[in-house]
C-alpha positions in Angstrom: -53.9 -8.5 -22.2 -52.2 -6.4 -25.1 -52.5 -3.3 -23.2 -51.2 -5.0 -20.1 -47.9 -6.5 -21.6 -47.3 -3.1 -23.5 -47.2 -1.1 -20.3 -45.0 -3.8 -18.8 -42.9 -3.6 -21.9 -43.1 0.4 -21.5 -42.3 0.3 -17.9 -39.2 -2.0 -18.1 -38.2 0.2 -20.7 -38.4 3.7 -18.4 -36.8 1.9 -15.9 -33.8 0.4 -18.0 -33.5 4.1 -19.3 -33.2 5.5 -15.5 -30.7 3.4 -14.7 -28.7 3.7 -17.8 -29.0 7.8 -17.3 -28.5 7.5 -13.6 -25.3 5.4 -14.5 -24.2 8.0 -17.3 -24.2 10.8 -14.5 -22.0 8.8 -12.1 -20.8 10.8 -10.3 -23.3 14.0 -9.8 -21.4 14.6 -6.1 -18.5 14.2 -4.6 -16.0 11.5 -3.9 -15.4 10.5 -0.7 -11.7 8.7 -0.4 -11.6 6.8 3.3 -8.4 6.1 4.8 -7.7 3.6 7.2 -4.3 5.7 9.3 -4.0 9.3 10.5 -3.7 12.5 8.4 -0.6 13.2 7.6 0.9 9.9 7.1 2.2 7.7 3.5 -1.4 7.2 2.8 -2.6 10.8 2.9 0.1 12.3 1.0 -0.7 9.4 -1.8 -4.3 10.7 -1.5 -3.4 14.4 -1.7 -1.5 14.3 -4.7 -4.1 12.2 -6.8 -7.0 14.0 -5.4 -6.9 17.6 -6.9 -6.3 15.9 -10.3 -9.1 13.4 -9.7 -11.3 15.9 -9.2 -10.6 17.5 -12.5 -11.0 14.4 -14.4 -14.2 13.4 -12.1 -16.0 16.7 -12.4 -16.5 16.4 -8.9 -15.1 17.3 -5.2 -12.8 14.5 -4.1 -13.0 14.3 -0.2 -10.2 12.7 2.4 -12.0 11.1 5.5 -9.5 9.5 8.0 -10.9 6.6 10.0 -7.7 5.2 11.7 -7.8 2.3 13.8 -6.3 -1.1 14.0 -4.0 -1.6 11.2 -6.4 -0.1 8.9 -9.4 -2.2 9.8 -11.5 0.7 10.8 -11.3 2.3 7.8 -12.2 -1.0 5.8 -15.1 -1.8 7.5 -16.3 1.9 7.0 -15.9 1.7 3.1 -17.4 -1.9 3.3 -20.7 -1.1 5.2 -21.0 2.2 3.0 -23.0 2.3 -0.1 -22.0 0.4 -3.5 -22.4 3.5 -5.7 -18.9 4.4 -6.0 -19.3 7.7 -3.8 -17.1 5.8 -0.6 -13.9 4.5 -1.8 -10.7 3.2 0.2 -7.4 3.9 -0.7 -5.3 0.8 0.8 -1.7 -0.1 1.2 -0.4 -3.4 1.1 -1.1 -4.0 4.9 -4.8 -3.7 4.7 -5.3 -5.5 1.2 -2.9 -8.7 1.7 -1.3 -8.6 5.2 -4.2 -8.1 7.8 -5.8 -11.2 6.1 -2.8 -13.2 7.4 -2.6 -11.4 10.6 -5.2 -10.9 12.1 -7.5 -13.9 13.5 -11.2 -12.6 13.3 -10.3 -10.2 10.6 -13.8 -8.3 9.8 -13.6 -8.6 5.8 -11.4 -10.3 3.1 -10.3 -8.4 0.3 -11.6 -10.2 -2.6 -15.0 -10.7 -1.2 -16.3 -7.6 0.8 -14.5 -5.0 -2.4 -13.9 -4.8 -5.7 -10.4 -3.8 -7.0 -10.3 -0.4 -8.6 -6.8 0.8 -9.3 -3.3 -0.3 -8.2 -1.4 2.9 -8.4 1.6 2.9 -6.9 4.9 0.4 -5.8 6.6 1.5 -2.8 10.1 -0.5 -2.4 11.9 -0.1 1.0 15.3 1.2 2.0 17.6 -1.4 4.1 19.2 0.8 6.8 21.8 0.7 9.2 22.9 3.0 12.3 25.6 5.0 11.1 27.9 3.6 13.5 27.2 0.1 12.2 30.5 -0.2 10.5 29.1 -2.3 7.7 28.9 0.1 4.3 27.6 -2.5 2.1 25.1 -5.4 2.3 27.0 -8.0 2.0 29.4 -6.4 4.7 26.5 -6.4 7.0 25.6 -9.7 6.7 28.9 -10.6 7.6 28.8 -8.6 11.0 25.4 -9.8 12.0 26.3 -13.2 11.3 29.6 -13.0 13.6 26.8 -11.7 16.1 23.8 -13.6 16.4 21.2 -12.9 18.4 22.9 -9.4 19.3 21.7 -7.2 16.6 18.4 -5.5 16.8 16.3 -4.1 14.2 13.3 -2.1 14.6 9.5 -1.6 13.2 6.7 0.1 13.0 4.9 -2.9 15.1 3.9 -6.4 14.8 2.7 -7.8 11.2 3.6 -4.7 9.6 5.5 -4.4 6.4 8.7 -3.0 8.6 8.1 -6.0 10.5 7.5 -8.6 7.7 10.6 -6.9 5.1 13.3 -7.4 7.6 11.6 -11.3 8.2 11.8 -11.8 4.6 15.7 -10.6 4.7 15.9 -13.1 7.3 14.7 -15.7 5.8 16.8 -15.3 2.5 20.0 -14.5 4.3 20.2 -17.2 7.4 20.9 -13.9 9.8 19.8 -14.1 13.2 18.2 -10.5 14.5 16.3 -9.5 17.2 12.8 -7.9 16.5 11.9 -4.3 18.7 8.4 -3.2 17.2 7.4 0.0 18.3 4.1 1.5 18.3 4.8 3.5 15.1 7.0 4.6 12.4 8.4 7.4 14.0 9.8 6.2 17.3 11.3 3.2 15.6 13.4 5.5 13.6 14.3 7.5 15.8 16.0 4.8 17.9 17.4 3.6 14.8 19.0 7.3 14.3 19.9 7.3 18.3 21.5 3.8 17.9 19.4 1.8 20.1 18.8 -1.0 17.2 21.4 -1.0 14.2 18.6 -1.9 11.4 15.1 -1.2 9.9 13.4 -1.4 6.6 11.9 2.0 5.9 9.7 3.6 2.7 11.8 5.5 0.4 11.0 8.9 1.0 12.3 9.2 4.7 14.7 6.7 4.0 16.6 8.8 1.3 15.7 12.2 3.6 17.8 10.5 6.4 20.4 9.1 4.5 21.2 12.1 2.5 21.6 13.8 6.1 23.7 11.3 6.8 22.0 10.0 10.3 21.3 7.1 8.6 22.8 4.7 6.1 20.9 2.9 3.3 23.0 -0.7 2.4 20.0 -1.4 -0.2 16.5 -1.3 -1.8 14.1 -3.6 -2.1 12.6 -3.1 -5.5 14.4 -5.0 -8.4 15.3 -2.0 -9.8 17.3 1.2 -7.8 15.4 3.7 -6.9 15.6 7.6 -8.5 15.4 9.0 -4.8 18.4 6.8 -3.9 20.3 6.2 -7.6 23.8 5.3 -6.2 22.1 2.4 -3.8 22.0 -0.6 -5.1 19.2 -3.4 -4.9 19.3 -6.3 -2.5 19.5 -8.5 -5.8 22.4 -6.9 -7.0 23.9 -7.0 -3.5 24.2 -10.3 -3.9 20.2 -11.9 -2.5 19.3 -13.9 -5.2 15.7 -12.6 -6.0 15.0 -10.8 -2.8 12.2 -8.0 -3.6 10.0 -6.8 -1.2 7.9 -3.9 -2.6 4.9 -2.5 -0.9 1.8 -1.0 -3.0 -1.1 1.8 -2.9 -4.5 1.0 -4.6 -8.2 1.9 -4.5 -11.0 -0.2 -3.8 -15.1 -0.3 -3.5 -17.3 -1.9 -1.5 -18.4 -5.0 -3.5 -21.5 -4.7 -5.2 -20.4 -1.7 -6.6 -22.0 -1.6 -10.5 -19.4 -2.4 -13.0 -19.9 0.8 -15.0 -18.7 2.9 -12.1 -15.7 0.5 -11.2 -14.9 1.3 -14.7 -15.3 5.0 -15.1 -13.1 5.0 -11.3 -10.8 2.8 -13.0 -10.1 5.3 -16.6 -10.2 8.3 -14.0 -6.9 6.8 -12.1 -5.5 5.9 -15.6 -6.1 9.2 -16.6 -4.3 10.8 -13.4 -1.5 8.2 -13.2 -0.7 9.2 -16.9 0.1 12.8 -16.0 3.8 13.8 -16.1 3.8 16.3 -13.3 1.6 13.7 -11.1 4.2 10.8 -12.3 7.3 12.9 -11.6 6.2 13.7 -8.0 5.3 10.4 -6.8 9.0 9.7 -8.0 10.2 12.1 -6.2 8.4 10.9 -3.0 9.8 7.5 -3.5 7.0 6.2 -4.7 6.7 4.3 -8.3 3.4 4.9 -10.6 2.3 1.3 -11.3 -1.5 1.7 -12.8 -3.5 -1.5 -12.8 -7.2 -1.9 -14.1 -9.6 -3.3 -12.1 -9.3 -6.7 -13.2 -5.4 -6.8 -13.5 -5.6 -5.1 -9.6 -7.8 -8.0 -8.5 -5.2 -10.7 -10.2 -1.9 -9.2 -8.6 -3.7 -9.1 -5.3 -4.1 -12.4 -5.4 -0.9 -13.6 -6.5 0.0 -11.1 -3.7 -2.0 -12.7 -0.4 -0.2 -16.1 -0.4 3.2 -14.6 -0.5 2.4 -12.7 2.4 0.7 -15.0 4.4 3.8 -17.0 3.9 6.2 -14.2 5.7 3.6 -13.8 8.5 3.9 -17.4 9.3 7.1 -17.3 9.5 7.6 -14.2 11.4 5.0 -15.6 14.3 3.0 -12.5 14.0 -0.4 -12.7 15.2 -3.0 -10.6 16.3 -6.7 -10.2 17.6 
């Protein structure tokens, strides 16, 4: 009997050892990062510039696999069926994580449940832009000619349920304004019509908001963030244009599928620390409109949600809904 529990003891001991060395080595190959929306998009660039430093800090190759499809949904459900070892993670924006929840009536995972939270890394306020010929040059001027015109103003977005969608909603909402919705299929069409003048309004990301408006083929009234942005310093803020709290600020962050061991959430976690601390990483994303907002795991999976009920909220509201 002596002999029998010392080789169990000896066993449980080999095995605790195994999985405390094969835990040590995460990760011993590379890093696939799955995104949910073509190449070449927000998402990607986000996932470009992190990457290269990841990889240094990881000691591995970090790969970009696009899986675009419904909102985003396609590429969750990939990273939620994959492995929990930390090799398949998801870089998300704000649509994915908090608004697809709302939206979207047989939604194939929830957030909270089907992935763990590993890093928040970045805040991405919007621009609040006009057609140049909208004679309006400030925000409070523009509510004033939309409000002598209700119902006759258009604004644009990217489609139904979509941040582009949901911002201008929110503005809505906080202003008493009347505007007609045109969602396109896309970012790019919409904003082109907003250029051509075929609707006088759209909430856009900062970094082809401040390209356009610097150009001049569009003007920015205001940003959504409660602070002004670098990319667009002489704009100011909805709140100081006079919209009492109004901010409206989209996010970037990684998750894992669920059961992923809490060990590698937290060596994925301090390697996103690590990158997001990095001047030249920090000074870029600035550039590109984006602000470096690191959160831990656990501070990730509190903000997002504090996050989901504020968005259901604006989806209600907007009438958006989606199969």
């Amino acid at each position: 009997m002596k002999s029998l529990s010392a080789a169990k003891t000896l066993v449980a001991a080999m095995l605790a050892t195994t999985t405390l060395w094969a835990s040590a080595a995460f990760p011993d190959k590379p890093v696939k990062i799955v995104i949910g929306f073509p190449a070449g998009g927000p998402l990607d660039l986000h996932a470009r510039l992190l990457s290269e430093k990841l990889q240094s800090v990881l000691g591995q190759p970090v790969l970009i696999d696009y899986k675009s499809g419904a909102g985003g949904t396609v590429g969750a459900q990939e990273v939620m069926k994959a492995p929990a070892d930390g090799y398949t993670i998801m870089l998300a924006n704000t649509g994915v994580m908090v608004i697809n929840p709302a939206l979207y009536g047989k939604l194939p995972y929830a957030t909270l449940r089907d992935f763990v939270p590993l890093a928040r890394t970045a805040m991405q306020p919007l621009a609040l832009l006009v057609n140049p010929k909208v004679p309006a040059k400030t925000l409070p001027e523009f509510i004033s000619y939309v409000r002598s015109r209700p119902g006759q103003i258009n604004y644009g977005s990217a489609g139904n349920g979509g941040i582009s969608h949901l911002a201008p909603e929110m503005f809505k909402t906080a202003t008493g304004l009347f505007m007609v919705h045109i969602p396109y299929r896309g970012s790019a069409p919409a904003f082109t019509d907003l250029m051509g003048g075929q609707v006088e309004f759209m909430a856009e990301s900062i970094p082809q908001a401040a390209a356009y408006h610097k150009q001049g083929k569009v003007r920015a009234l205001a940003v959504t963030s409660r602070e002004r942005n670098p990319a667009l310093p002489d704009i100011p803020t909805a709140i100081e244009a006079g919209i009492k709290n109004f901010e409206v600020v989209g996010f970037y962050g990684f998750l894992a599928p669920a059961a992923t061991p809490k060990d590698v959430v937290a060596k994925l976690s301090d390697a996103f620390k690590q990158v997001l601390a990095m001047p030249d990483i920090r000074n870029r994303m600035i550039t590109q409109g984006a602000d470096p907002a690191y959160l831990g795991s656990d501070d990730f999976a509190k903000f997002l949600t504090a996050e989901m009920p504020r968005w259901a909220e604006a989806v209600a509201k907007s009438g958006a809904k989606l199969d």
